[in-house]
N, C-alpha and C positions, 0 to 999 in steps of 0.2 A: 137221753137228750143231752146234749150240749149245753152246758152252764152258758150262756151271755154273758161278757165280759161288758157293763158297762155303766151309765153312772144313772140313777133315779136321781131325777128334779121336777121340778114342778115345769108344766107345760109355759109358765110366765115366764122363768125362769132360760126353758130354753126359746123361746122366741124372740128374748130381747138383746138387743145389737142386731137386729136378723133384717137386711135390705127387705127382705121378702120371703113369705113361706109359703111352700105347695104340700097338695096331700095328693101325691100321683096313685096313692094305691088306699085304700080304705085300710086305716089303723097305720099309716109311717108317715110321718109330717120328713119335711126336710127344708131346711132353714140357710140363708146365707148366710155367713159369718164373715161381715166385708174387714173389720176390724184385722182376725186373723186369715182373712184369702181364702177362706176356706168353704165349703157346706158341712153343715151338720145332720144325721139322718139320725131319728127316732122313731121308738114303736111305743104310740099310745095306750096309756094302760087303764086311764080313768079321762073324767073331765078334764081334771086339773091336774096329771101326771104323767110324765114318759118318761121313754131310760132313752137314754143317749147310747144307741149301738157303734155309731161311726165316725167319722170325720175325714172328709177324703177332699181332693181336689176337683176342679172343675171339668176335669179330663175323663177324672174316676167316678163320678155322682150317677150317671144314666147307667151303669154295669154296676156298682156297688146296691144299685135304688133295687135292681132287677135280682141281685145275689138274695137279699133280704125278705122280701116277698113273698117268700115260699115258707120263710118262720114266721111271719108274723102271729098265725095262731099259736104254734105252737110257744111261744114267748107268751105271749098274751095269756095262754094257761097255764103258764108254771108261775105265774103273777095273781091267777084268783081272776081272769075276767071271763064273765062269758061270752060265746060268741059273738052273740048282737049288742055294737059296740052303743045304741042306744040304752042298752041298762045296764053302766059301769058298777063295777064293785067299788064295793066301797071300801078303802084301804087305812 
């Protein structure tokens, strides 16, 4: 497997400065970052946790969102979660 390059915070954490956040795929939040012009994607890893995999532009967010998608689980289990994102581990 591929290590993920990227940064664990708390889901508070990454939400705030955020215009707005969607969850186009069950387990990746993706947040705007008006401050820096940018979106931010994450894969949830608990209630109150995600790792911040991305950060791309407004150009790259619909092809970045769709790259990501396909790891989610597997991210998600090198983290301790199990599948059904209703009983997070506890970390």
């Amino acid at each position: 497997m591929n290590n993920v390059k990227g940064k664990l915070m708390s889901k508070e954490t990454f939400l705030d400065n955020a215009a707005y956040t969607k969850e186009p795929y069950e387990g990746i939040l993706v947040s705007a970052d008006t401050k820096n012009e940018q979106y931010k994607i994450a894969v949830q890893l608990s209630e109150n946790q995600v790792i911040l995999v991305d950060e791309v532009s407004d150009r790259e967010v619909q092809e970045r969102v769709h790259q990501w998608i396909p790891r989610v689980n597997e991210i998600q289990l090198h983290y301790g979660v199990k599948n059904d994102l209703e009983n997070y581990s506890e970390h």
